[in-house]
KOLKE-111181 format. One line per field, with one value per residue: residue number from 1; residue in three letters; y negated, x, z negated of N, C-alpha, C in turn. Coordinates in steps of 0.2 Angstrom, whole numbers, plus 5000, padded with zeros to 4 digits. Atoms other than C-alpha are relative to their C-alpha. Layout:
REM KOLKE-111181
pos = c(NUM;...)
code = c(ALA;...)
n_c2 = c(Y;...)
n_c1 = c(X;...)
n_c3 = c(Z;...)
ca_c2 = c(Y;...)
ca_c1 = c(X;...)
ca_c3 = c(Z;...)
c_c2 = c(Y;...)
c_c1 = c(X;...)
c_c3 = c(Z;...)
END
This chain:
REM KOLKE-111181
pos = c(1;2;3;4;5;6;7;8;9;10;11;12;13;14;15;16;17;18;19;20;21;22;23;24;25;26;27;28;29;30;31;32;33;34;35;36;37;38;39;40;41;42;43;44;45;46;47;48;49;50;51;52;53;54;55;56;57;58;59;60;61;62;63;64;65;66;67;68;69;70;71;72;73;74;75;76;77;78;79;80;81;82;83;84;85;86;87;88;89;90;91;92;93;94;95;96;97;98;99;100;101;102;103;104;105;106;107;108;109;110;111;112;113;114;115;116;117;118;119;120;121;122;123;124;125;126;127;128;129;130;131;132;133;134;135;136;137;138;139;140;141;142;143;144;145;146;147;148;149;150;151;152;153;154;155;156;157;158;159;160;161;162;163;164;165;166;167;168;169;170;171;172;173;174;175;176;177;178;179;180;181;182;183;184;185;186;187;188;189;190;191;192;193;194;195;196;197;198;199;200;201;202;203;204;205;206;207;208;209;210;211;212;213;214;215;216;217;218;219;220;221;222;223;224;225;226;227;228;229;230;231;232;233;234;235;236;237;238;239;240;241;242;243;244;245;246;247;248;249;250;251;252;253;254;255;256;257;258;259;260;261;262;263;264;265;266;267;268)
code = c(UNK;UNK;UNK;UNK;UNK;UNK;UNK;UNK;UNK;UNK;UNK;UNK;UNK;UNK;UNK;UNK;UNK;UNK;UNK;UNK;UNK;UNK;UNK;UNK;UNK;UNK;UNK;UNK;UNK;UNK;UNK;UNK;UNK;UNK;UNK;UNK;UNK;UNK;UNK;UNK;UNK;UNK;UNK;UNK;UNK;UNK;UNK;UNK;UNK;UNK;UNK;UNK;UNK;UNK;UNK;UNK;UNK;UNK;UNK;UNK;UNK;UNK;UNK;UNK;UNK;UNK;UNK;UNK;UNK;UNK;UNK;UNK;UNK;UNK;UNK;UNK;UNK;UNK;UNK;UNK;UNK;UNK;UNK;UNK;UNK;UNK;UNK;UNK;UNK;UNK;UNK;UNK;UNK;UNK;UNK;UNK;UNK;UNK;UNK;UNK;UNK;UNK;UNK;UNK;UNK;UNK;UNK;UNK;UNK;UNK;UNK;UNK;UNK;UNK;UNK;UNK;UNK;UNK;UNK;UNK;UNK;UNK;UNK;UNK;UNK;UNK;UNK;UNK;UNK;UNK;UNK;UNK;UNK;UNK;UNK;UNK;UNK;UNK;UNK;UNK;UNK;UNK;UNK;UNK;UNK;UNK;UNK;UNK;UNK;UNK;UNK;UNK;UNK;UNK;UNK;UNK;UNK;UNK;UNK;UNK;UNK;UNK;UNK;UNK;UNK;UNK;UNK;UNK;UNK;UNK;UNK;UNK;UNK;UNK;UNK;UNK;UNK;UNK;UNK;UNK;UNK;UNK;UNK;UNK;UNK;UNK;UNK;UNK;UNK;UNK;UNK;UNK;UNK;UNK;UNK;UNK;UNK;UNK;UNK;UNK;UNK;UNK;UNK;UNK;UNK;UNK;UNK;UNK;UNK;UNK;UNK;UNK;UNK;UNK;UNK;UNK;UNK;UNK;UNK;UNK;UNK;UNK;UNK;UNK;UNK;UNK;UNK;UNK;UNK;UNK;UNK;UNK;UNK;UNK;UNK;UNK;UNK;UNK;UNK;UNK;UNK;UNK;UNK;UNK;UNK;UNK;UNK;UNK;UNK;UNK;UNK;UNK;UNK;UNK;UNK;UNK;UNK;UNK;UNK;UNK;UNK;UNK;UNK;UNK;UNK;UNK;UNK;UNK)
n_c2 = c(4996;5005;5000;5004;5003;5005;5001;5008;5002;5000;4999;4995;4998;4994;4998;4991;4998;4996;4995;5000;5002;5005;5007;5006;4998;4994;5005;5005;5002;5005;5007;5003;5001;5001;5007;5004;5004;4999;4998;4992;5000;4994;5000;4993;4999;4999;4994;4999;5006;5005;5001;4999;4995;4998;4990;5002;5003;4994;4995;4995;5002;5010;5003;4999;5002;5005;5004;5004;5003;5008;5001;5003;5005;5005;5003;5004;4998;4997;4997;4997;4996;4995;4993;4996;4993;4997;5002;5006;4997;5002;5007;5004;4998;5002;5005;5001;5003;5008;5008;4999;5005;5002;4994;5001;4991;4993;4998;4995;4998;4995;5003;4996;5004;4996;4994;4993;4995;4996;5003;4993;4998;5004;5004;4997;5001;5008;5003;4997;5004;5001;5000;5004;5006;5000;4997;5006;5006;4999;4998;5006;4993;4998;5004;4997;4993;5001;5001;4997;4997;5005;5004;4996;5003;4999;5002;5005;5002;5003;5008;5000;4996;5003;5005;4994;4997;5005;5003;4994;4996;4998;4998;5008;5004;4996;4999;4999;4995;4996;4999;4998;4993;4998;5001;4997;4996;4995;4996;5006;5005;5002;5008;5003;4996;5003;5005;4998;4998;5007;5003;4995;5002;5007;5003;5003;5008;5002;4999;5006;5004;4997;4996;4995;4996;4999;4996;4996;4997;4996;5000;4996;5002;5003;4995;5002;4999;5006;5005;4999;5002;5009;5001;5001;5007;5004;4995;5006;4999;4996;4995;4998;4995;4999;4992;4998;5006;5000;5004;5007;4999;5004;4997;4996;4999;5008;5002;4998;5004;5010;5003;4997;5001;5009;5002;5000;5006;5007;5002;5003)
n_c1 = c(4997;4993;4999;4995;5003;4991;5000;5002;5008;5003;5006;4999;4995;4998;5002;4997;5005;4998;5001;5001;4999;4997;5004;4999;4994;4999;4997;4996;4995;5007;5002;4996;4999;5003;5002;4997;5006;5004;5003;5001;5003;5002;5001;5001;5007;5000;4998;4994;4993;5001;5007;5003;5004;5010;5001;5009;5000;5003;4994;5003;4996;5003;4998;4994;5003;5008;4996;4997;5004;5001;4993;5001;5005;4995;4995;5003;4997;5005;4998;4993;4999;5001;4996;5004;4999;5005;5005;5004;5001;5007;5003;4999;5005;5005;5001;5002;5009;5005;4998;4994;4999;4992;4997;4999;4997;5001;4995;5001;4996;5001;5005;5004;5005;5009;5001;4998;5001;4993;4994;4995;4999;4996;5005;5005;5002;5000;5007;5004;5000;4997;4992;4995;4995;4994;4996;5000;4999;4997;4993;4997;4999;5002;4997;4994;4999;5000;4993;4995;5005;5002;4993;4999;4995;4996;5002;5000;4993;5000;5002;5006;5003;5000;5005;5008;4999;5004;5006;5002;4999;5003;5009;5002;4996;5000;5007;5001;4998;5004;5005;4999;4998;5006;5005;5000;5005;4999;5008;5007;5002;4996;5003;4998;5000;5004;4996;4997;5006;5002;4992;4998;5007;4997;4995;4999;4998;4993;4998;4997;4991;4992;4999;4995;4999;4996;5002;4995;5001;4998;5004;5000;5009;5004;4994;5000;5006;5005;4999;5004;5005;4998;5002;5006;5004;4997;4996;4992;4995;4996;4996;4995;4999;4994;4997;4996;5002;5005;5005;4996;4994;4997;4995;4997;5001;4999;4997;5004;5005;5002;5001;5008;5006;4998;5002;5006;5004;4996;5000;5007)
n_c3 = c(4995;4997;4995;4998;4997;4994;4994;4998;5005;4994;5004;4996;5003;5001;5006;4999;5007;5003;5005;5006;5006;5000;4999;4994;5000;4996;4992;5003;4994;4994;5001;4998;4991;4997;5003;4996;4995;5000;5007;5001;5005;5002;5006;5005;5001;5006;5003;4994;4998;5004;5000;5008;5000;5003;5003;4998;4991;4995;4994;4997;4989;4997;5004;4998;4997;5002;5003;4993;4997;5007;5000;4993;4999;5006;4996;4992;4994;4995;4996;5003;4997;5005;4998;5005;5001;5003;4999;4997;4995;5003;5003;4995;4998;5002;5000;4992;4997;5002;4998;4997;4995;5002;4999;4994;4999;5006;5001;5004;5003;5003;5004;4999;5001;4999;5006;5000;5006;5007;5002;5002;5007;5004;5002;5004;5009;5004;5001;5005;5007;5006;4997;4995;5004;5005;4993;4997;5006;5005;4998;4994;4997;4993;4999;5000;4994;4994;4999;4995;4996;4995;4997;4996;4997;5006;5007;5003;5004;5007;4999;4996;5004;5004;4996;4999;5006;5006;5001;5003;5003;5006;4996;4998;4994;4993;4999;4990;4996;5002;4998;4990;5001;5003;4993;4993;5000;4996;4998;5002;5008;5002;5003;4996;4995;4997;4994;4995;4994;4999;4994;4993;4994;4996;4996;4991;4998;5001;4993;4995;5004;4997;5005;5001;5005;5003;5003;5003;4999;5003;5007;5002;5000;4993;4995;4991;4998;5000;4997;4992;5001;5000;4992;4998;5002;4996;4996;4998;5004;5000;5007;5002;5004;5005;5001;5007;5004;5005;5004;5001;4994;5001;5005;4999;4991;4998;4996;4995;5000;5002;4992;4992;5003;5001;4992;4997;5002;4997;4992;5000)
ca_c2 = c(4943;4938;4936;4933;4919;4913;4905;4890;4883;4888;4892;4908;4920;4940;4949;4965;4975;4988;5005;5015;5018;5003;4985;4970;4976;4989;4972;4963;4968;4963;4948;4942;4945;4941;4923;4912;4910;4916;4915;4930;4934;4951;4953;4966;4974;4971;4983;4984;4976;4959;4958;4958;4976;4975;4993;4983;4979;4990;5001;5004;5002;4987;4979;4980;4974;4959;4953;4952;4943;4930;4928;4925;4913;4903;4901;4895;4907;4906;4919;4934;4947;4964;4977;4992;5005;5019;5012;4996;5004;5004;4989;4979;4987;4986;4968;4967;4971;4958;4944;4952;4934;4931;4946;4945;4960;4977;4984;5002;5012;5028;5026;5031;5019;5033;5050;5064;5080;5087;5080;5090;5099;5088;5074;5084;5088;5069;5067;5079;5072;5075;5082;5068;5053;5062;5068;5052;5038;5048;5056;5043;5061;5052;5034;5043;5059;5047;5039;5053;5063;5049;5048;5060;5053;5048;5043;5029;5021;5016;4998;5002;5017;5005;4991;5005;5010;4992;4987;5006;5008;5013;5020;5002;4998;5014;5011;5007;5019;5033;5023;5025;5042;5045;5034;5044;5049;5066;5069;5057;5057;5050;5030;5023;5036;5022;5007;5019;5024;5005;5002;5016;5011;4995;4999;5001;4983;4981;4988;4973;4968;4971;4986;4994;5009;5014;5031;5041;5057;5067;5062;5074;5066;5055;5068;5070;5075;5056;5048;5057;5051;5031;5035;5039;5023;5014;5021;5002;5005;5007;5021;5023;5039;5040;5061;5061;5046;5050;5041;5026;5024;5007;5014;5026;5022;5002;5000;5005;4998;4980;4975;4984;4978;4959;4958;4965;4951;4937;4939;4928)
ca_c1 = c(4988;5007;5012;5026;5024;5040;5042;5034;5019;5007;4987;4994;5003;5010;5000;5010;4999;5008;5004;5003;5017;5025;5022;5028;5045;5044;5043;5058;5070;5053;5050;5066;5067;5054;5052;5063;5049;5034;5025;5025;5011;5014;5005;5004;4989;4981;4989;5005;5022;5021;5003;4994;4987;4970;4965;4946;4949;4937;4951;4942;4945;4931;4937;4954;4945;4935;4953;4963;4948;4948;4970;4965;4951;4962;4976;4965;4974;4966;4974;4984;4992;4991;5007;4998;5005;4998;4985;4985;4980;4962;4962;4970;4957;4943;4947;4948;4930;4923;4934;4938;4939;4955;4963;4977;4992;4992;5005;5005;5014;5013;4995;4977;4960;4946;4942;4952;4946;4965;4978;4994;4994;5007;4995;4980;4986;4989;4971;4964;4955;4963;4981;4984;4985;4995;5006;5005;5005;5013;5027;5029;5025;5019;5030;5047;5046;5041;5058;5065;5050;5045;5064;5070;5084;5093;5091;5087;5103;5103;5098;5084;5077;5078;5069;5052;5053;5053;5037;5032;5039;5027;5008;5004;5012;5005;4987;4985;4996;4985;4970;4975;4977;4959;4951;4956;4940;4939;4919;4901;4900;4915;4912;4924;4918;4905;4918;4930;4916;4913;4933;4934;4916;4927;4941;4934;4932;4951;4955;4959;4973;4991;4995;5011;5012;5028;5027;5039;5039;5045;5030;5026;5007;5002;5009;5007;4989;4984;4996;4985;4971;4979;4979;4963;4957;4969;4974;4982;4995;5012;5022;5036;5039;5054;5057;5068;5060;5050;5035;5046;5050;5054;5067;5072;5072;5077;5088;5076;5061;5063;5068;5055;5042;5050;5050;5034;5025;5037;5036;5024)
ca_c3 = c(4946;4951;4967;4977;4989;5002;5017;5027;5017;5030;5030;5041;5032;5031;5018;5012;4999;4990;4982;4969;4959;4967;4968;4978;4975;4988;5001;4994;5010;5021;5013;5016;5034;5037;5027;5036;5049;5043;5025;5015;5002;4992;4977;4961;4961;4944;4932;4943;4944;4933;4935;4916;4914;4905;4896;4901;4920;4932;4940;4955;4979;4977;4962;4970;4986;4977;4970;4988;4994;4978;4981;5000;4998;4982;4995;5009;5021;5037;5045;5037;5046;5037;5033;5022;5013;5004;4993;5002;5016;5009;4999;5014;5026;5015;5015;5034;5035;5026;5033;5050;5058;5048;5052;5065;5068;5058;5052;5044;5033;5029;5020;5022;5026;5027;5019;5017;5006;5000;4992;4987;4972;4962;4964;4959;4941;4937;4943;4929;4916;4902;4909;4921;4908;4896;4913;4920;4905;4892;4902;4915;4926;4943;4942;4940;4952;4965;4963;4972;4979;4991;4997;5012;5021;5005;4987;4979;4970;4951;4954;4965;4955;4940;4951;4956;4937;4927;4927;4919;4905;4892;4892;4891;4905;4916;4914;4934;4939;4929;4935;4955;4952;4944;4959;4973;4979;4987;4989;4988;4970;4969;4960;4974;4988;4995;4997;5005;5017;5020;5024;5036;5046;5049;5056;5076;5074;5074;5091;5098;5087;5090;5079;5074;5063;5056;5050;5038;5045;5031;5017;5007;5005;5020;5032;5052;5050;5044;5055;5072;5063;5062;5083;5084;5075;5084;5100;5106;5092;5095;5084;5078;5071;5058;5059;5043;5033;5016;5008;5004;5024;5019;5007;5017;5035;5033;5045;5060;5049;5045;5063;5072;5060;5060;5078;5080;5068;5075;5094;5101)
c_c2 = c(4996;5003;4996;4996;4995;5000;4995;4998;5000;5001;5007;5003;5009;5003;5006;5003;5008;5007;5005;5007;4994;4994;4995;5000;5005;4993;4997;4998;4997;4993;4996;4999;4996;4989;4992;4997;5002;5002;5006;5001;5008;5001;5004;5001;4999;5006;5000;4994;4994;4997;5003;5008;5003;5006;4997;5000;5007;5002;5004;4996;4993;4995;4998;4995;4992;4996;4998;4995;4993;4998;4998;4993;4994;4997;4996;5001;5000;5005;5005;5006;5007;5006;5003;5006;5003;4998;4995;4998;5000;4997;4995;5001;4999;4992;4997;5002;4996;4996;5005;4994;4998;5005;5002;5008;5002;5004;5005;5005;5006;4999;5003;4994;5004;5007;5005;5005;5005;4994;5007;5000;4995;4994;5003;5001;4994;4999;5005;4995;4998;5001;4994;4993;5002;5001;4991;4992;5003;5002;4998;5004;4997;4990;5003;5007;4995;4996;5004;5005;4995;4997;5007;5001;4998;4999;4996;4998;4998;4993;5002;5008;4994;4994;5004;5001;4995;4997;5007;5002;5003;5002;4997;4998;5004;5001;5000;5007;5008;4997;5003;5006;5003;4996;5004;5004;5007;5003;4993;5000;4997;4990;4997;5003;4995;4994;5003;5003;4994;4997;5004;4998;4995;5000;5000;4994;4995;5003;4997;4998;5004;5006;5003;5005;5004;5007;5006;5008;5007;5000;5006;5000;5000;5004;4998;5000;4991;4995;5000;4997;4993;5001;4999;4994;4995;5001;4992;4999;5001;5004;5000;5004;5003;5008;5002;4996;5004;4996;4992;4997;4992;4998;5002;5000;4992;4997;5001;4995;4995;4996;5000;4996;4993;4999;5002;4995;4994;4999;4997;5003)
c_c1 = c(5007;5000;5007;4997;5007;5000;4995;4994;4996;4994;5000;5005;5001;4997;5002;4997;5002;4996;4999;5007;5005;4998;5006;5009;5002;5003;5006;5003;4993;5001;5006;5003;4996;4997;5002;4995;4993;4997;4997;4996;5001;4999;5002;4995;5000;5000;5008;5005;4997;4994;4999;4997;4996;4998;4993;5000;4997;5004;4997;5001;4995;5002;5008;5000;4999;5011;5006;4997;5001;5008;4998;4998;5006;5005;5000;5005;4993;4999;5004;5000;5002;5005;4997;5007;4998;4992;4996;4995;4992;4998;5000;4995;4994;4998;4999;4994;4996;5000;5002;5001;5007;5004;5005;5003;5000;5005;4999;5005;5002;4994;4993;4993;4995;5002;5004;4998;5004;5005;5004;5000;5003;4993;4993;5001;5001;4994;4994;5000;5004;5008;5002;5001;5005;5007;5003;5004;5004;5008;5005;4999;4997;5006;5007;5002;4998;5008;5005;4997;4996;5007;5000;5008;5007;4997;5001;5008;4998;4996;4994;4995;4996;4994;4991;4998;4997;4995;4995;5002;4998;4992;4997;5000;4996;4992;4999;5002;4995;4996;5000;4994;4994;4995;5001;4993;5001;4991;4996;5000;5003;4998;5003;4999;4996;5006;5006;4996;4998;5005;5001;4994;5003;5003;4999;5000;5008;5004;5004;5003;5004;5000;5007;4999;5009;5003;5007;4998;4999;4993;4997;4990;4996;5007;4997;4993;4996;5002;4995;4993;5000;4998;4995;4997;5001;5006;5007;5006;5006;5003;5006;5001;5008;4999;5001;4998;4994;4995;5002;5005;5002;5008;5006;5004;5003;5003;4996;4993;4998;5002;4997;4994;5001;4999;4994;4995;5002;5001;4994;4997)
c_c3 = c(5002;5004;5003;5006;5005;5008;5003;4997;5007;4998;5005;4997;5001;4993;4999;4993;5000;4998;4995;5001;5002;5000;5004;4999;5005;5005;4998;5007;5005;5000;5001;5006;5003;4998;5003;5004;4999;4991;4998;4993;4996;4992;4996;4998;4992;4995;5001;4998;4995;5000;4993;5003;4993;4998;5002;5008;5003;5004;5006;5009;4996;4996;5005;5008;5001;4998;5006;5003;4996;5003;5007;5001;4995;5005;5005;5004;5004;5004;4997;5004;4994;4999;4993;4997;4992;4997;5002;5006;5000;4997;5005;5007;4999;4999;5007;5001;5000;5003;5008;5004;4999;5000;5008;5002;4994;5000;4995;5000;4996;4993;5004;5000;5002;4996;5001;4994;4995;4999;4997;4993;4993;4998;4996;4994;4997;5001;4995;4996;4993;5001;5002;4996;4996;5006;5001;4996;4995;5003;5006;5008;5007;5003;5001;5006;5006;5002;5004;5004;5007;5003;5005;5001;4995;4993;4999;4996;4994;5000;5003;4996;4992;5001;4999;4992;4996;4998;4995;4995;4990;5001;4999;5007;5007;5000;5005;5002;4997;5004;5007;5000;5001;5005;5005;5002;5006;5001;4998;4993;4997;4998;5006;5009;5007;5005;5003;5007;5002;5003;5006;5007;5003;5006;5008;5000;5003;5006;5003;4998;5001;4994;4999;4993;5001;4994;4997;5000;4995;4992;4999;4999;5005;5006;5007;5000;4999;5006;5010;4997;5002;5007;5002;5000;5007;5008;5003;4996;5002;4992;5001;4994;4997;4998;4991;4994;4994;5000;5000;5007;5000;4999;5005;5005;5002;5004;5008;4997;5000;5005;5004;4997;5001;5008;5002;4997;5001;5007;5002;5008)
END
């Protein structure tokens, strides 16, 4: 697993966990805001970003779970504070249940920690069997449409398309991002249906921590209906609803995102 790791050597740190088809290059502008006073851990799930991707490795929420848990323990943080998006949202979660004694503020990001029974179409043909790897891995058909399908507000530039892209560029390369795809559980028989019904059980526990969600109003996936779900979970939350802001409300919304987020993990 590679991982980036900047800012004060501390056993207290920021742990920002990516999703699928990005990797810890979504956080760059974060991690630089935010490193000066506060240690930033943001990995590449295995498969992902300059992380080794294994054609054997069990591509699945608990396996995904079981290896934020091991980078945790390895670092002897004692304390990580949580910004999610997409599928981290239910790795980073499901990892809050386990540990929640080391679990401070949460920080969420256009992203999903319980069950929903649709997704949008586009998604659905990458998750057919036989379609969606040749879509997916053969034609690059769920990494490269996100480059501009997860933007609103504007477009990515050359350089930063280029960035989301380089870790993808062969059907070697996009074994993860097909697997994601083929994990998304949508009903009980699902293989990963159980540890996403085990992260969602968690989250009342998490009440009492600071929360911010930060929420790209325009996604085309994690639309408004999850973000009135996040409320429920968490009614102590503030929001911050980005109207015009895509999927990538990082991307897209930056100028409003990385100072709201940064001051609300850095005020004491």
């Amino acid at each position: 697993m590679s991982y980036v790791d900047e800012g004060p050597r501390s056993d207290e740190a920021v742990l920002l966990l990516h999703g699928n088809p990005t990797w810890s290059y979504y956080y760059r502008r974060l991690v630089r805001e935010l490193s000066p006073a506060m240690r930033c851990i943001a990995p590449d799930h295995i498969g992902m970003g300059l992380s080794e991707k294994p054609s054997g490795y069990d591509y699945t929420l608990a396996t995904r779970i079981d290896d934020i848990a091991a980078l945790v323990d390895s670092l002897r943080l004692r304390r990580v504070h949580l910004v999610v998006h997409d599928w981290g949202g239910a790795i980073g979660f499901g990892f809050a249940a386990r540990r929640p004694e080391r679990v401070g503020r949460l920080v969420i990001l256009n992203t999903a920690a319980f069950a929903a029974k649709r997704i949008p179409t586009r998604i659905a043909l990458c998750k057919l069997p036989a379609l969606g790897p040749l879509l997916v891995r053969g034609g690059n058909g769920f990494a490269w449409p996100a480059t501009w399908m997860a933007m609103n507000r504007r477009a990515l530039t050359t350089a930063e398309r280029r960035g989301f892209l380089f870790p993808y560029g062969s059907w070697a390369d996009r074994v993860a991002v097909s697997a994601f795809v083929q994990d998304i559980p949508l009903g009980p028989a699902h293989r990963s249906w159980n540890a996403l019904a085990k992260t969602e059980a968690g989250l009342a526990q998490f009440r009492d921590r600071p929360a911010l969600i930060v929420w790209g109003g325009r996604d085309f996936c994690f639309d408004d209906s999850f973000l009135a779900r996040w409320r429920e979970f968490f009614p102590q939350a503030e929001v911050d609803r980005i109207g015009d802001a895509g999927h990538y409300v990082l991307e897209d919304a930056r100028a409003e995102a990385l100072p709201r987020i940064a001051g609300f993990l850095t005020k004491t």
